[in-house]
Backbone as CSV, one residue per row, in Angstrom:
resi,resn,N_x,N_y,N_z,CA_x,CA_y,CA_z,C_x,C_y,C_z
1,UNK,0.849,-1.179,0.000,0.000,0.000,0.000,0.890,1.235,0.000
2,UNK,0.621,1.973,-0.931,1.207,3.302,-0.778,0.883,4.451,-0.082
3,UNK,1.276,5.638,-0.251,1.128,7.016,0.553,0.247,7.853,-0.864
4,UNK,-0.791,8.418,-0.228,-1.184,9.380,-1.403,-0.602,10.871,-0.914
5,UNK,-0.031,11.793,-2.488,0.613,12.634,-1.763,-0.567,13.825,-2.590
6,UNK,-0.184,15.126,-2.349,-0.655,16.144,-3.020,-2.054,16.882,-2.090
7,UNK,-2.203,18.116,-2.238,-3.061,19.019,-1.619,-4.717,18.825,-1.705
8,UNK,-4.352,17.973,-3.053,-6.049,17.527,-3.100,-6.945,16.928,-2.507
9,UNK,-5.804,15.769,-1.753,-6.883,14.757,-0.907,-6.862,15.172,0.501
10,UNK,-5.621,15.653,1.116,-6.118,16.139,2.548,-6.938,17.852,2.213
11,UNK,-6.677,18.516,1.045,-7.709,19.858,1.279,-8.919,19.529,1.337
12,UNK,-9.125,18.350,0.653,-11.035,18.586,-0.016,-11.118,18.731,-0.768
13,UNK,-10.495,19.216,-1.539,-10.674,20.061,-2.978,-11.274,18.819,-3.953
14,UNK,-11.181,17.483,-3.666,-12.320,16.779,-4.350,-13.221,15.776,-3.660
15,UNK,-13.303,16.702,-2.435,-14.644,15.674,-1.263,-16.122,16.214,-2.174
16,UNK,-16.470,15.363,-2.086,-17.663,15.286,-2.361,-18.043,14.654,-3.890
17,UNK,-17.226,14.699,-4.815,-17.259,14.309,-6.040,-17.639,12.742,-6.017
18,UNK,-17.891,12.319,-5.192,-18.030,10.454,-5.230,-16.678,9.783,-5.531
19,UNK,-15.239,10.480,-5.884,-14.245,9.969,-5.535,-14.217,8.804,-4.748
20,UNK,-13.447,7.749,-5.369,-13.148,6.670,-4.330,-11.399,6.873,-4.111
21,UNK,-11.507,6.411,-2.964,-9.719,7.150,-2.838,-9.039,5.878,-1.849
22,UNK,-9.826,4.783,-1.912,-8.986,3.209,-1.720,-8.212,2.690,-2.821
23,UNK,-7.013,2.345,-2.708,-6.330,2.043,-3.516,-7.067,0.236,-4.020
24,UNK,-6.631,0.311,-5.464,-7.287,-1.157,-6.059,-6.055,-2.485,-5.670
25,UNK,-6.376,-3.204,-5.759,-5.383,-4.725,-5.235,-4.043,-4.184,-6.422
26,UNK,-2.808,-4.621,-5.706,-2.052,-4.355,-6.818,-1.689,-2.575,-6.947
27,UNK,-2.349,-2.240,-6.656,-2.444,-0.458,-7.477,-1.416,0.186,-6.310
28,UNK,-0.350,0.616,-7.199,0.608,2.014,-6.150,-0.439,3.373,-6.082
29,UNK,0.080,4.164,-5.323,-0.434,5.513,-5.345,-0.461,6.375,-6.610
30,UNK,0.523,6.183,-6.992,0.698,7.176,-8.355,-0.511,6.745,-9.601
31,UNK,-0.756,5.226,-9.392,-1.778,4.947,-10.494,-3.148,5.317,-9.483
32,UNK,-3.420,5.293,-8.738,-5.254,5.331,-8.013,-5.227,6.652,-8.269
33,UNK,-3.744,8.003,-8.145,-4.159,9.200,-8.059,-4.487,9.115,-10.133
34,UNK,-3.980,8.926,-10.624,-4.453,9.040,-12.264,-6.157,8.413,-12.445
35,UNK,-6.265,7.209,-11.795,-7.588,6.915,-11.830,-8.921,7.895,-10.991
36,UNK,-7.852,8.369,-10.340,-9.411,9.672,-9.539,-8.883,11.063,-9.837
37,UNK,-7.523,11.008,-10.880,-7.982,12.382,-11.958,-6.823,13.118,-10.943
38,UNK,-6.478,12.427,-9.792,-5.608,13.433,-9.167,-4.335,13.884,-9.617
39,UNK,-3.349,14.827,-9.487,-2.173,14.940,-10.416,-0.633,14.538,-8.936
40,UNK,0.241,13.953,-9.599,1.287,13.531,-8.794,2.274,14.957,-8.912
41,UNK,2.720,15.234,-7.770,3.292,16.201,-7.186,4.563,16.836,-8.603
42,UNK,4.549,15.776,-9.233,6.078,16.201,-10.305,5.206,16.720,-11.411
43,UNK,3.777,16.149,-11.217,3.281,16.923,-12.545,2.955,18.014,-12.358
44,UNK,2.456,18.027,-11.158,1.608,19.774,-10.655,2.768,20.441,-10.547
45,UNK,4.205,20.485,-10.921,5.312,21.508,-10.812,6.118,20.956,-11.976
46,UNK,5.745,20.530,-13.432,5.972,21.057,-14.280,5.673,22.120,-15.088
47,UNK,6.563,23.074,-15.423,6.000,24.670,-15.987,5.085,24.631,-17.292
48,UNK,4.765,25.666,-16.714,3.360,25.891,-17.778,4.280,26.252,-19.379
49,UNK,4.027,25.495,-20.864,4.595,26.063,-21.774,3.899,27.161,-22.542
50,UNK,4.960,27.960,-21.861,4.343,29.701,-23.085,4.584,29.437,-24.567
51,UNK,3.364,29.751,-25.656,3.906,30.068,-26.836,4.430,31.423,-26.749
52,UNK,5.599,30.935,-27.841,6.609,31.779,-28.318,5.358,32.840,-29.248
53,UNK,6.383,34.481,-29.154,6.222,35.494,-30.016,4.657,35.581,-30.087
54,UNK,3.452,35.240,-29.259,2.372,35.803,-29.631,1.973,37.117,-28.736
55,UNK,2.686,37.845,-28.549,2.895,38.832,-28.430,3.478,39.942,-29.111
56,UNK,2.845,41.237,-29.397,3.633,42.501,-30.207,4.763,42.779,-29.120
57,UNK,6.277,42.670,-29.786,7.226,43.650,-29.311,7.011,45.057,-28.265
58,UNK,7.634,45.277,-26.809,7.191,46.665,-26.326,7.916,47.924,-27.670
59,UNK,7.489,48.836,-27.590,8.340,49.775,-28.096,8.268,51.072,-27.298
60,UNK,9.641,51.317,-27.161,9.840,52.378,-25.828,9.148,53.726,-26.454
61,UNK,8.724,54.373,-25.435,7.968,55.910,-25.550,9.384,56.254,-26.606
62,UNK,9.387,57.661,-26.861,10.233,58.460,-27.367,9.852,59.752,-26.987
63,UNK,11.291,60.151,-26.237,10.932,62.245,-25.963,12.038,62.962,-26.721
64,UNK,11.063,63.604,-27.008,11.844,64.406,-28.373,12.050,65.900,-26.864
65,UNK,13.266,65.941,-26.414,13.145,67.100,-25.522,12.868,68.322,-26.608
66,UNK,12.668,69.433,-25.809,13.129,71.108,-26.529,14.014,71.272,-27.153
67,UNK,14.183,71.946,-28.128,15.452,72.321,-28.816,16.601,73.312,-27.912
68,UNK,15.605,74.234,-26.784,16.483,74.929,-26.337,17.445,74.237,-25.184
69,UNK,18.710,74.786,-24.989,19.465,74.548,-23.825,19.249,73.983,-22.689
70,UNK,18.021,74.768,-22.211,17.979,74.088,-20.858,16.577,74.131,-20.650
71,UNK,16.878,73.257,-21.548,15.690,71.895,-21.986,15.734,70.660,-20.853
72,UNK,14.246,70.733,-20.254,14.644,69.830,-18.773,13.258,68.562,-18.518
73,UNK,13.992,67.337,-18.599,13.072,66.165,-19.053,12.950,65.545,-17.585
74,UNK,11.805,65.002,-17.205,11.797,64.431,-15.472,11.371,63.176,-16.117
75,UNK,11.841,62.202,-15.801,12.030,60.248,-15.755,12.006,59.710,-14.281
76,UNK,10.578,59.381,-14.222,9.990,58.964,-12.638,10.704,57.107,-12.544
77,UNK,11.387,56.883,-11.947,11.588,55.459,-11.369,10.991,55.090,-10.403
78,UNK,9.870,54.170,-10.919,9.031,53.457,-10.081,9.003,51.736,-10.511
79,UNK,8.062,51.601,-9.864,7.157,49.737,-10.050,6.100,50.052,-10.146
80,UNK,5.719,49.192,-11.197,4.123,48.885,-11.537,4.377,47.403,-12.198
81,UNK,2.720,47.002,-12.561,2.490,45.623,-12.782,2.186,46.030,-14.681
82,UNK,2.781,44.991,-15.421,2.700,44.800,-16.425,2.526,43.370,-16.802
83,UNK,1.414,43.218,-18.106,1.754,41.624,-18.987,2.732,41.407,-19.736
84,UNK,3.365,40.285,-19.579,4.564,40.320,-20.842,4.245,39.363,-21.466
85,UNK,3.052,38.440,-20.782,3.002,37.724,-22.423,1.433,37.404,-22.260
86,UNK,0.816,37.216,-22.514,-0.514,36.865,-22.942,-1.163,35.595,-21.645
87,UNK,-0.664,34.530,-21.384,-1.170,33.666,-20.812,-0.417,33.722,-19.579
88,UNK,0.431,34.921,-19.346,0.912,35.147,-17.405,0.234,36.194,-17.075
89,UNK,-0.309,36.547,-15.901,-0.375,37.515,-14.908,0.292,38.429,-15.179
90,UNK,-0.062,39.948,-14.862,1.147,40.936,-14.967,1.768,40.638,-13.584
91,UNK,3.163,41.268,-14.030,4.038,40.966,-13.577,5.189,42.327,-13.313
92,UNK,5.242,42.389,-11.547,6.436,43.341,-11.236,7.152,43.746,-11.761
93,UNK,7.153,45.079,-11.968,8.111,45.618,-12.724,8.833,47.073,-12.292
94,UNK,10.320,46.895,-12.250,10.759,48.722,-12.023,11.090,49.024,-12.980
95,UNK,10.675,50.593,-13.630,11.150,50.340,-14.871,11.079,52.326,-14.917
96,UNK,10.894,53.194,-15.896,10.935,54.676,-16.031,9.602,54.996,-16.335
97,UNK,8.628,56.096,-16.114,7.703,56.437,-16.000,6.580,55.381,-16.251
98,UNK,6.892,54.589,-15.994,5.818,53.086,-16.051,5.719,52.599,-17.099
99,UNK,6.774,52.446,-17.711,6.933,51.602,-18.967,8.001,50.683,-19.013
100,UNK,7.929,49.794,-19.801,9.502,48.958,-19.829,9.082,48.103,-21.020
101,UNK,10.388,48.136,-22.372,11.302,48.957,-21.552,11.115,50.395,-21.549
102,UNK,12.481,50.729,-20.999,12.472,52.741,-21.058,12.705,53.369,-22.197
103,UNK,11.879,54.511,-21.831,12.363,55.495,-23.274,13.358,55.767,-23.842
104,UNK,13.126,56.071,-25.404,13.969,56.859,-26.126,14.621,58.106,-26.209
105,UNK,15.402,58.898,-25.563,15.681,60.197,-26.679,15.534,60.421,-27.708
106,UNK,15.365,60.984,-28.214,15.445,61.276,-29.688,16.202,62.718,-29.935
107,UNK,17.228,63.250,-30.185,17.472,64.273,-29.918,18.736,64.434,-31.007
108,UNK,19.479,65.627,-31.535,19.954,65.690,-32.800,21.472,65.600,-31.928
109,UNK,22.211,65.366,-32.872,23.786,65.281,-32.424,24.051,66.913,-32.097
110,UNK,24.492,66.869,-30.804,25.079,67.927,-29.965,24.096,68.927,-29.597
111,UNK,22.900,68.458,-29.149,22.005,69.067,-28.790,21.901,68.822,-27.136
112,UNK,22.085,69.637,-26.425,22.296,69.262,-25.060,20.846,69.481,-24.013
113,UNK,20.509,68.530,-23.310,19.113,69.078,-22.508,19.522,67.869,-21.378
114,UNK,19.053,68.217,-20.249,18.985,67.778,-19.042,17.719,66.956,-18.668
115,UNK,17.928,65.385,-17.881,17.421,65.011,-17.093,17.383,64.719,-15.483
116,UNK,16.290,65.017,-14.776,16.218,64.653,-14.002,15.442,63.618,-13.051
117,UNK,16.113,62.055,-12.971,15.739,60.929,-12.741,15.546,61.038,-11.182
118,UNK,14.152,60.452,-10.574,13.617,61.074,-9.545,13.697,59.133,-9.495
119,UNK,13.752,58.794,-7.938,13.921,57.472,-7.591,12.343,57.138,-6.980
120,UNK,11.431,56.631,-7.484,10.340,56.866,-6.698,10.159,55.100,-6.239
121,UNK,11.271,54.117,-6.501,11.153,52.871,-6.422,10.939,52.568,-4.632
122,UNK,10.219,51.492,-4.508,10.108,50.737,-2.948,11.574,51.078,-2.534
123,UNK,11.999,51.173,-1.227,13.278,51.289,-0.432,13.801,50.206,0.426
124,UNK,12.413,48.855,0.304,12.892,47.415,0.510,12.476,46.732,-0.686
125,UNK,13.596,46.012,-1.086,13.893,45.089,-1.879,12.594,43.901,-2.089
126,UNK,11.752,43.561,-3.205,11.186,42.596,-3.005,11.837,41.012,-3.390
127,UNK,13.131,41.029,-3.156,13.996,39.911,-3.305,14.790,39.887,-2.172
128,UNK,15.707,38.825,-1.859,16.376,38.803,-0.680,17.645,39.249,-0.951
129,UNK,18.432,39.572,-0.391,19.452,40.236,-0.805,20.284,39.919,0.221
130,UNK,21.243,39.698,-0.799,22.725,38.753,0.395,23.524,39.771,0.711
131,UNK,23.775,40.334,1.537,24.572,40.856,2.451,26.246,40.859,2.874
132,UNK,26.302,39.422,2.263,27.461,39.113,1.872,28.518,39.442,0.946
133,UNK,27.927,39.997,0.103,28.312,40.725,-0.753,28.934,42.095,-1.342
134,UNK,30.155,41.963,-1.585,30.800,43.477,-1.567,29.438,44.579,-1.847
135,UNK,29.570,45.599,-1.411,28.544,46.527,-1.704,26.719,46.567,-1.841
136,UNK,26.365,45.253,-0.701,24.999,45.035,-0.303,25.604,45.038,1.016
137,UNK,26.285,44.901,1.704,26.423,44.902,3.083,25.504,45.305,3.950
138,UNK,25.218,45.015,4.938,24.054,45.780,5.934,24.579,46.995,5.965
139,UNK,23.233,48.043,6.387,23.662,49.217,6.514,23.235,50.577,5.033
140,UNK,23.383,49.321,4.307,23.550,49.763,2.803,21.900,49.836,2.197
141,UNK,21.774,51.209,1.480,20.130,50.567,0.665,19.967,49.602,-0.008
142,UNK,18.603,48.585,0.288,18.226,47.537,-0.248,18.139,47.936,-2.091
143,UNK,17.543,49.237,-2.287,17.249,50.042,-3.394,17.798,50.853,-4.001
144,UNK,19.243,50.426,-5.136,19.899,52.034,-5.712,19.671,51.265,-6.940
145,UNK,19.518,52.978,-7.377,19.514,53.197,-8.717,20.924,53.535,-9.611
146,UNK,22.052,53.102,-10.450,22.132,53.944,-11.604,22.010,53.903,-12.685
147,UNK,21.661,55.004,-13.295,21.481,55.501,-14.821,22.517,55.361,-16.092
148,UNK,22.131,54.075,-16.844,22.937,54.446,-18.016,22.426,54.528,-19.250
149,UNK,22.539,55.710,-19.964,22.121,55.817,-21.267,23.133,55.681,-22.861
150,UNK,22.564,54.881,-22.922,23.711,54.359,-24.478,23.566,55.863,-25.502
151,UNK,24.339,55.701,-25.777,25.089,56.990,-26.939,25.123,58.302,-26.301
152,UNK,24.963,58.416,-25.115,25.108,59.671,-24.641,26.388,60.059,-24.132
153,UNK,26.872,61.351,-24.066,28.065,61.895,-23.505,27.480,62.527,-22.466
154,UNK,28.152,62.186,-21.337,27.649,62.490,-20.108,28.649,63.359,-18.929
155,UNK,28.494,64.007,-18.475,29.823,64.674,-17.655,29.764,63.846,-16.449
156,UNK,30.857,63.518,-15.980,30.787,62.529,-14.844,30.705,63.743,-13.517
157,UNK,30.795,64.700,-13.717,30.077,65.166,-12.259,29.020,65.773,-12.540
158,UNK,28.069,65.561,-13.410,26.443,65.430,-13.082,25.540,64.199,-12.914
159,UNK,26.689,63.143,-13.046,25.796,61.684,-12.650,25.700,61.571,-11.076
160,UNK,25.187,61.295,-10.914,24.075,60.637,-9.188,23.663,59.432,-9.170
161,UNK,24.226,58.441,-8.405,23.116,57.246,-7.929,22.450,57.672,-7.137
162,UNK,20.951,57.132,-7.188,20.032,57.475,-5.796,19.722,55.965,-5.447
């Protein structure tokens, strides 16, 4: 005689169905749970298969700043919940004014305008975070930000982690 395993038969979750849940002469557990429809623990934690690509591509906003000088763009860093594919849940996300991915510039060669990236992300981590680790150490924010933007020339004393 075997062990029946899985959440179904001690929750309830199929009392009442007229289930018979005595094993037959001969019969292991793994076959009586297939005969009363129940699923064995390795099946209920095989992953669900996503189809591929039935989803449109994100495509990032685009800010075309001002032409003038001091031209001044604000990029909120937060979390919000997004779908990324059709048959999951949305799903956690930190990302720039609630999109991901993040925006574009669009801006002409040597046209200079300023951002200012405001950290509006949680200040505890919703992951665990090892401590052990050069530069997570206790003490240290669970939450930094920095900013890197591809093709930009940037003066290194106006960059900021927050």
């Amino acid at each position: 005689m075997g062990l029946f395993t899985g959440a179904g038969l001690f929750s309830g979750a199929h009392a009442g169905r007229g289930q018979n849940w005595r094993l037959e002469e001969g019969e292991g557990s793994v076959e009586a749970m297939h005969r009363t429809g129940m699923k064995t623990s390795q099946e209920a934690q095989k992953p669900k298969i996503l189809m591929p690509y039935v989803d449109p591509l994100p495509v990032p906003a685009v800010i075309r700043p001002a032409q003038h000088a001091d031209s001044l763009v604000q990029i909120r860093m937060r979390e919000f919940h997004h779908k990324v594919h059709r048959d999951l849940p949305p799903t956690r996300l930190w990302g720039y004014n609630g999109t991901w991915p993040g925006p574009t510039f669009e801006v002409r060669r040597g046209q200079a305008f300023s951002v200012k990236w405001t950290n509006e992300l949680p200040t505890k981590h919703f992951l665990l975070i090892d401590t052990t680790i050069h530069g997570a150490e206790e003490g240290v924010p669970e939450v930094r930000t920095v900013v890197h933007v591809h093709g930009a020339k940037v003066l290194p004393e106006t960059t900021k982690s927050g």
